[in-house]
C-alpha positions in Angstrom: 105.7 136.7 167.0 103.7 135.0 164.8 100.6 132.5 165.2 99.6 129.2 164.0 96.0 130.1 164.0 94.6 133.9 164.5 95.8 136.7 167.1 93.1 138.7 169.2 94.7 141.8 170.3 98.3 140.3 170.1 96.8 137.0 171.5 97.0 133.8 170.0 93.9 131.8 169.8 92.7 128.7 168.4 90.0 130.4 166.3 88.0 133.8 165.5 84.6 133.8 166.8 82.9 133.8 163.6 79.7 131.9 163.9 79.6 131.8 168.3 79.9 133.8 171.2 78.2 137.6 172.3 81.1 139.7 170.0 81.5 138.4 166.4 84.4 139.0 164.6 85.5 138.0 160.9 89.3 137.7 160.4 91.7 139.6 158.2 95.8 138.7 157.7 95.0 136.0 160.2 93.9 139.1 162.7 90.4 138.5 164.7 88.1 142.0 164.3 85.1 142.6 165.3 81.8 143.0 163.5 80.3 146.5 163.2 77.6 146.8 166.2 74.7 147.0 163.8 75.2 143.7 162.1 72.3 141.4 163.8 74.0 138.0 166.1 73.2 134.8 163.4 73.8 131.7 165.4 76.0 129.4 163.4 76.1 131.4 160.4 78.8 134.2 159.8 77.5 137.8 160.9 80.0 140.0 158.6 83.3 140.2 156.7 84.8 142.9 157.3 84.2 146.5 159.9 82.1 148.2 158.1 78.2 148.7 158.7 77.9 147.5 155.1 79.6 144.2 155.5 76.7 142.9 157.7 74.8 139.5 156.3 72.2 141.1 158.3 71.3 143.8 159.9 70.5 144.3 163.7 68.0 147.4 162.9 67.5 148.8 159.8 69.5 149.1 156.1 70.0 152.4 154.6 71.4 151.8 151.0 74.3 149.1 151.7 74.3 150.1 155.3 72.9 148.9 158.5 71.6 151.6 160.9 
């Protein structure tokens, strides 16, 4: 099976929510994941690019070194 779009937990949708909604997610091999918890919610901009707590644009807290805390 394979989608036009992106796949969310072996579910085709339209788009990742990268910009919108209360998770944010940032897509990998057309695959929706979602942001680390500590990255900080930036409405209409992108909130991370990849898992990690030091792929955050911003952090929700604090940064230690590369990583938000």
């Amino acid at each position: 099976l394979s989608c036009r779009h992106y796949s969310r937990r072996g579910v085709c949708v339209p788009t990742c929510r990268f910009t919108h909604g209360e998770t944010r997610e940032f897509a990998q091999g057309g695959e929706c994941f979602e942001c680390h918890p500590e990255c900080e919610h930036i409405e209409g901009n992108i909130t991370c690019n990849g898992s990690g707590a030091d792929t955050c644009t911003r952090c929700a807290h604090y940064r230690d070194g590369p990583h938000c805390v």
